[in-house]
C-alpha positions as YAML, in Angstrom:
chain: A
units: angstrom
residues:
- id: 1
  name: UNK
  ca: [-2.08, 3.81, -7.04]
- id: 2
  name: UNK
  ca: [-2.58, 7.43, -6.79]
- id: 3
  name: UNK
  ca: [-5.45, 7.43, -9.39]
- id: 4
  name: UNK
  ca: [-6.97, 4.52, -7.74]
- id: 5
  name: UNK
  ca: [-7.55, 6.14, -4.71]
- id: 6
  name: UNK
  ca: [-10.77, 7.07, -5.38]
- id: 7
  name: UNK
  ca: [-11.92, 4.16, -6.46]
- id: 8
  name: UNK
  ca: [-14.48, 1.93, -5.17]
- id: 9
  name: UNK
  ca: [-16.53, -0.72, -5.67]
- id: 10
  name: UNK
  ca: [-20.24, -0.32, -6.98]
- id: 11
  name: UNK
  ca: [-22.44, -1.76, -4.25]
- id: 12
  name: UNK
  ca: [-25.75, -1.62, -6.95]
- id: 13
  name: UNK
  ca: [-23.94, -4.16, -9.58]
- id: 14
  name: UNK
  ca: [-24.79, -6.99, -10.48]
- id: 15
  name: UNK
  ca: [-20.96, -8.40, -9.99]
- id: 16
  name: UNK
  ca: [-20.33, -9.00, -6.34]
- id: 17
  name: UNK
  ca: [-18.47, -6.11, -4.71]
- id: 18
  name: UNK
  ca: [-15.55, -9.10, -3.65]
- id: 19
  name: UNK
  ca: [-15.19, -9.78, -7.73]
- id: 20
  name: UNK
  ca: [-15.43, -6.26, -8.31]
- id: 21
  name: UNK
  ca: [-12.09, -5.70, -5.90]
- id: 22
  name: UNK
  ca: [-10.38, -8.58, -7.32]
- id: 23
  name: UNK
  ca: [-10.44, -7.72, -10.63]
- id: 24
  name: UNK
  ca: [-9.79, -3.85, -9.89]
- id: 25
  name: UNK
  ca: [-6.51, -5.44, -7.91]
- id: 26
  name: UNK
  ca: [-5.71, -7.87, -10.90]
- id: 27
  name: UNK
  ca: [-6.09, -4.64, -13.25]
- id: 28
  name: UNK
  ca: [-3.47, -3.12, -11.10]
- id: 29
  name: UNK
  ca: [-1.34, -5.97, -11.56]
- id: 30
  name: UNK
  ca: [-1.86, -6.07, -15.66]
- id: 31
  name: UNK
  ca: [-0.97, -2.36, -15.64]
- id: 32
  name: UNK
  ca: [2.63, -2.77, -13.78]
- id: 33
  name: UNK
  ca: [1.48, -0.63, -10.70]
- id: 34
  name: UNK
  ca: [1.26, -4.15, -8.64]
- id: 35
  name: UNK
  ca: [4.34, -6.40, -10.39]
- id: 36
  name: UNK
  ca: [4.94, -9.74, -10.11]
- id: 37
  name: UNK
  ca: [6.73, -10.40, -6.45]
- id: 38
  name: UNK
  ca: [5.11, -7.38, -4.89]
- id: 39
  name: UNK
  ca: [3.08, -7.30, -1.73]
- id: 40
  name: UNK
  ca: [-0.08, -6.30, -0.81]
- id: 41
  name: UNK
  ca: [-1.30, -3.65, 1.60]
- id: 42
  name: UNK
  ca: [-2.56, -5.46, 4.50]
- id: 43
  name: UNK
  ca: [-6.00, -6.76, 5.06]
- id: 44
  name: UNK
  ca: [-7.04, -3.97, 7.01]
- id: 45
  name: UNK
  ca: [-5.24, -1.62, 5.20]
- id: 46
  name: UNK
  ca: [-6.96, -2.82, 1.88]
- id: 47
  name: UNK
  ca: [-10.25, -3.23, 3.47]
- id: 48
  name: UNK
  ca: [-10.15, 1.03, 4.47]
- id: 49
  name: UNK
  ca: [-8.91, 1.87, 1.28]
- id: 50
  name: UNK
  ca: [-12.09, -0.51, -0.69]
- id: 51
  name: UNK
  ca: [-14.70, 0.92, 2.15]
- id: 52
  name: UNK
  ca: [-15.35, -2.54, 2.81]
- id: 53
  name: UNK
  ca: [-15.45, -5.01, 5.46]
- id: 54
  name: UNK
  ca: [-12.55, -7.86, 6.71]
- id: 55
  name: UNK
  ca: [-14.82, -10.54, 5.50]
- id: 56
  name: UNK
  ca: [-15.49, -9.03, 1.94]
- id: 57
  name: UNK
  ca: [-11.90, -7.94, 1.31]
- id: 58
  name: UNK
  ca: [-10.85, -11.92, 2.73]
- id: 59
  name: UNK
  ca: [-13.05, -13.02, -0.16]
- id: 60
  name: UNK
  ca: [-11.74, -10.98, -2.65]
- id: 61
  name: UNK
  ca: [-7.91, -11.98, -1.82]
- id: 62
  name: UNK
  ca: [-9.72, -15.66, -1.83]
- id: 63
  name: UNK
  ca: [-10.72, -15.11, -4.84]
- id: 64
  name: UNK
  ca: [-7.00, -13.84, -6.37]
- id: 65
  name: UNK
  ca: [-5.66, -16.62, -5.07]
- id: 66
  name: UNK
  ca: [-8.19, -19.16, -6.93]
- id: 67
  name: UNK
  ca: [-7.01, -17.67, -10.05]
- id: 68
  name: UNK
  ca: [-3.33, -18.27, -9.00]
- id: 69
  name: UNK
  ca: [-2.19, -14.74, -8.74]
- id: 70
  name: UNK
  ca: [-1.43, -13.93, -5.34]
- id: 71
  name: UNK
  ca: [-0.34, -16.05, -2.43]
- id: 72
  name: UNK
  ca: [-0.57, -15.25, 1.21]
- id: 73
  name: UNK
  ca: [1.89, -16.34, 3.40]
- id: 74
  name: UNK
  ca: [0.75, -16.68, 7.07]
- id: 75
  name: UNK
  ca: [2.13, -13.89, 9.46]
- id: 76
  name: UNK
  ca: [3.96, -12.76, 6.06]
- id: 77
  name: UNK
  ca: [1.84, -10.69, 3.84]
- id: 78
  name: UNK
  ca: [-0.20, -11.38, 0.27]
- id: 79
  name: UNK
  ca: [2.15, -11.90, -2.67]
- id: 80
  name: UNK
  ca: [1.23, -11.29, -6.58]
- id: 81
  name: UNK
  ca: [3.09, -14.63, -8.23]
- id: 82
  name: UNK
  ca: [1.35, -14.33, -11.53]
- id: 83
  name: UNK
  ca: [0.56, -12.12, -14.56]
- id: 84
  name: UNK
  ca: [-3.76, -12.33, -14.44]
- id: 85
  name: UNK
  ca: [-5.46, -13.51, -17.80]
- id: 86
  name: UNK
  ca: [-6.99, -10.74, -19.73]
- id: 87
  name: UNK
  ca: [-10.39, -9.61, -18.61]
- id: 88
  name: UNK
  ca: [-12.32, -11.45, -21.14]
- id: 89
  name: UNK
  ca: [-15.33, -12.63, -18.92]
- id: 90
  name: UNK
  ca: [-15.88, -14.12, -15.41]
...
């Protein structure tokens, strides 16, 4: 995640900043750097390292786990369970 550190979303696109951290996080996942078991930084953790707010970051796990890649598991963490699509649209 070292070159990702720099990284962050584009508040002036078109593609809602939540979207925009999903798929960045999904990207992750496609490139091996988040594999299939692993867990996510925590909420506030990821939320610092996007520059965005609790609420934005919520929607943007929210929005992982609609596509069935991650799982969160109360008082437990967020889990990747699932190799994302390709990034073909949407």
């Amino acid at each position: 995640m070292a070159e990702d550190q720099e990284w962050r979303p584009d508040p002036a696109s078109r593609i809602y900043v939540y979207v925009q951290i999903a798929e960045h996080i999904a990207d992750q996942i496609r490139a091996g750097s988040l594999p299939v078991g692993a867990r996510l930084a925590s909420e506030p953790d990821l939320a610092a390292h996007y520059g965005v707010g609790i609420n934005t970051l919520r929607r943007a796990i929210r929005e992982l786990r609609e596509r069935g890649i991650a799982d969160t598991v109360p008082a437990k963490g967020t889990y990747v369970i699932a190799m994302p699509e390709s990034s073909t649209g949407g």
